[in-house]
C-alpha positions in Angstrom: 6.2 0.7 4.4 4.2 3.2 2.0 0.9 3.8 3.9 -1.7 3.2 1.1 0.6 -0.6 0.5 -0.1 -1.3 4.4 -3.7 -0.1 4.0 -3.9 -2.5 0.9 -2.5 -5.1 3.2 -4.7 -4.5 6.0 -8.2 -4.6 4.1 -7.6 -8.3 3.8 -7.3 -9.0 7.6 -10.9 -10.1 7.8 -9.6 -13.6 5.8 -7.0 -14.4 8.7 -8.0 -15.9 11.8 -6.5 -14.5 15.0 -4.1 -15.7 16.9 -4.6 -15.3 19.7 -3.5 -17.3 23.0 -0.7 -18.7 20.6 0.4 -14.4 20.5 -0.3 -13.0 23.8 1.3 -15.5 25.5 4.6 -15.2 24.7 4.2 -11.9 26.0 2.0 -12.2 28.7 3.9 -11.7 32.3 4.4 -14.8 34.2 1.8 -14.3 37.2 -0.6 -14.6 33.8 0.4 -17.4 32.2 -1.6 -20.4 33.8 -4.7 -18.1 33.8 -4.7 -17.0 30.1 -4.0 -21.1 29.6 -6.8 -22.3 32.5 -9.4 -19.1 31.3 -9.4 -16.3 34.4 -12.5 -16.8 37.1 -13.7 -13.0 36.2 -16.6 -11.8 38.5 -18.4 -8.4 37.4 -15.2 -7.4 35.1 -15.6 -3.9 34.0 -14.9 -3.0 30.0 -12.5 -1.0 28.1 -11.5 -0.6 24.5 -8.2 0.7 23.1 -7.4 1.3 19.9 -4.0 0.4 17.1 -3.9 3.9 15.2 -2.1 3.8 12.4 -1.3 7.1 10.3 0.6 8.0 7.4 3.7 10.6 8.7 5.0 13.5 6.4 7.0 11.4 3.9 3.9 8.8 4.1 5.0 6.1 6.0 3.3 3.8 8.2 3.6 4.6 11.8 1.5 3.8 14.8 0.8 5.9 18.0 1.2 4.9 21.7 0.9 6.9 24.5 2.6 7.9 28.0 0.2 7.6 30.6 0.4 10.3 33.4 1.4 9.8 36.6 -2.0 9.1 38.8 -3.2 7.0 41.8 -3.9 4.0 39.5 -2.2 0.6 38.8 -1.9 1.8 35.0 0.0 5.4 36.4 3.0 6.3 34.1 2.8 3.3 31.9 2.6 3.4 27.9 -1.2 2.0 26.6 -2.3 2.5 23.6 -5.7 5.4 23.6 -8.3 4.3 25.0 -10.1 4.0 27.9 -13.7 2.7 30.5 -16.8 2.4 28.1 -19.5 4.9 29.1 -23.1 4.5 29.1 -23.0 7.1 26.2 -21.1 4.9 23.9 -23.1 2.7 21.9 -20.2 -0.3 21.7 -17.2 -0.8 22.4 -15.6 0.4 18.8 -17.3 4.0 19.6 -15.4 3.6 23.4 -12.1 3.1 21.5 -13.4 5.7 18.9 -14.6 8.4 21.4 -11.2 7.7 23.4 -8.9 8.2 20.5 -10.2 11.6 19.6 -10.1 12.2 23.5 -6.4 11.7 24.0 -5.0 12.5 20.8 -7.1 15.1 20.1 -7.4 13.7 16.4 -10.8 14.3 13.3 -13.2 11.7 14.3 -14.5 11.6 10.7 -11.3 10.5 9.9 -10.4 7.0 12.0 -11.7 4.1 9.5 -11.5 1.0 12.4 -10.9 -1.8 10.5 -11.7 -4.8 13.1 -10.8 -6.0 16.3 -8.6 -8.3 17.9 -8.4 -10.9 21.1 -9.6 -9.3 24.1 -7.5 -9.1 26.7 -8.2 -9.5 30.7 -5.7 -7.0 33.2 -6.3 -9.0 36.5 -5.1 -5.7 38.4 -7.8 -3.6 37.3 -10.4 -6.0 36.4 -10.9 -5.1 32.9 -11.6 -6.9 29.9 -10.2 -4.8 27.4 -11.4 -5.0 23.4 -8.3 -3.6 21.0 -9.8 -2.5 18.1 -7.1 -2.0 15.0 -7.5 1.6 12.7 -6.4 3.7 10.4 -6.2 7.2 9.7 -6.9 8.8 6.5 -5.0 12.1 6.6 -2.1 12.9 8.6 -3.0 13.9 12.1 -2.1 16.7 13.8 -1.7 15.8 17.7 -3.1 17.6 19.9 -3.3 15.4 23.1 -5.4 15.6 26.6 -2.4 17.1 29.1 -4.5 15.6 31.9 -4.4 11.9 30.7 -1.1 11.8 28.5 1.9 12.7 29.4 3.7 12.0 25.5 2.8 10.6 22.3 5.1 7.7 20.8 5.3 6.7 17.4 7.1 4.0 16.3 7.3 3.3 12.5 6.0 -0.1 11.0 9.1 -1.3 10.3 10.4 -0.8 13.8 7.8 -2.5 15.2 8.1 -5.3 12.8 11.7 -5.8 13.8 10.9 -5.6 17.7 12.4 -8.8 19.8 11.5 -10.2 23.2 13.0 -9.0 26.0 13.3 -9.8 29.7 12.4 -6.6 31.5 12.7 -5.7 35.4 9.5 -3.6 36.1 8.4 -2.4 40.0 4.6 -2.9 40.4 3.4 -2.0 44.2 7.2 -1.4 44.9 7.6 -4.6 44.2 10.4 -5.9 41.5 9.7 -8.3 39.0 10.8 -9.8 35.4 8.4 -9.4 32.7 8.7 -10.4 29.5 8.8 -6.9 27.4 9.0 -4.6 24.4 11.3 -1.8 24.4 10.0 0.9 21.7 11.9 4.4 21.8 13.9 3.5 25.1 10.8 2.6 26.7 9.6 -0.4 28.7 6.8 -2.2 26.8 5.0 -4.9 29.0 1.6 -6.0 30.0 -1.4 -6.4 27.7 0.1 -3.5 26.0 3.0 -5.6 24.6 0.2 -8.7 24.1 -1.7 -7.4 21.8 1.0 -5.6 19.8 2.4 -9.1 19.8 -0.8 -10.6 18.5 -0.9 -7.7 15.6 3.0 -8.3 14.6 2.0 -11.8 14.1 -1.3 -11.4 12.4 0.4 -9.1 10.0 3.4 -10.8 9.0 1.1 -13.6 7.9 -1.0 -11.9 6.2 2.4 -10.3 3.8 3.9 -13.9 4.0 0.2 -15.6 2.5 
């Protein structure tokens, strides 16, 4: 899709109510399912905010950018997240944490990103995080130039791709341990987690905003 027709479709968002639950549940890994139905007990959560970039490419279509998280001692090493990261006391909200993050990791024009609005929050029991998506675009094309330290590789999947994605049942090891997770898999990569929630929540929200 031509980038300014998406933008077009985009500026209309604030009409649609979220989905929510009804989204990130089909995605959501099983150990997760009876608390996102029940609500989770969260005590002293800590918050994060991650943003949906979307950018025009050379030939000005729509593509958004995902990222390959290095390998660390963390429950979120080598997995793909979207930019973004712990709100700081410096950060006014949490749009300028997924702002201030963004610019961080990709290395991207801050006076560029127009965030558009958020979407459902979503809790990672492992880390204790609520974390706030906020959807964006970009008005230029970006030139990457990401933070070696935090990102391993930049993906970015086209609109169309993503539109087209199906469910999958994916084997993932967390703690060495094996289990099946309901999945993405974008560029030959494994998908999953509150990652593949909310990008199920935005496929959603958008095709029913170009089906209204």
């Amino acid at each position: 899709m031509h980038f300014s027709d998406f933008k077009n479709i985009l500026l209309k968002i604030n009409d649609f109510n979220l989905p929510g639950n009804n989204s990130l549940l089909k995605l959501a890994p099983p150990s997760r399912v009876k608390q996102l139905r029940d609500g989770y007990k969260i005590v002293n959560p800590k918050l994060a905010a991650v943003m949906l970039f979307f950018y025009p490419d050379k030939d000005k279509k729509t593509r958004m950018t995902l990222i390959l998280r290095n390998k660390y001692n963390g429950v979120h090493s080598n997995q793909i997240s979207f930019p973004g990261g712990k709100m700081e006391d410096s950060d006014v909200d949490l749009k300028d944490t997924a702002v201030r993050e963004t610019v961080e990791e990709l290395g991207v024009d801050r006076n560029l990103i127009r965030v558009i609005r958020p979407i459902s929050k979503v809790y990672i029991p492992p880390s204790n995080f609520i974390v706030q998506p906020f959807i964006s675009i970009y008005n230029g094309k970006p030139f990457f130039n990401p933070d070696r330290k935090e990102v391993y590789s930049i993906i970015n999947p086209s609109l169309e791709d993503l539109l087209k994605l199906q469910i999958v049942q994916s084997i993932i090891s967390v703690k060495n341990k094996e289990t099946i997770v309901p999945s993405y898999i974008i560029d030959n990569h494994i998908v999953w987690g509150a990652t593949a929630m909310m990008i199920n929540e935005f496929i959603d929200l958008f095709k029913e905003m170009v089906n209204s």
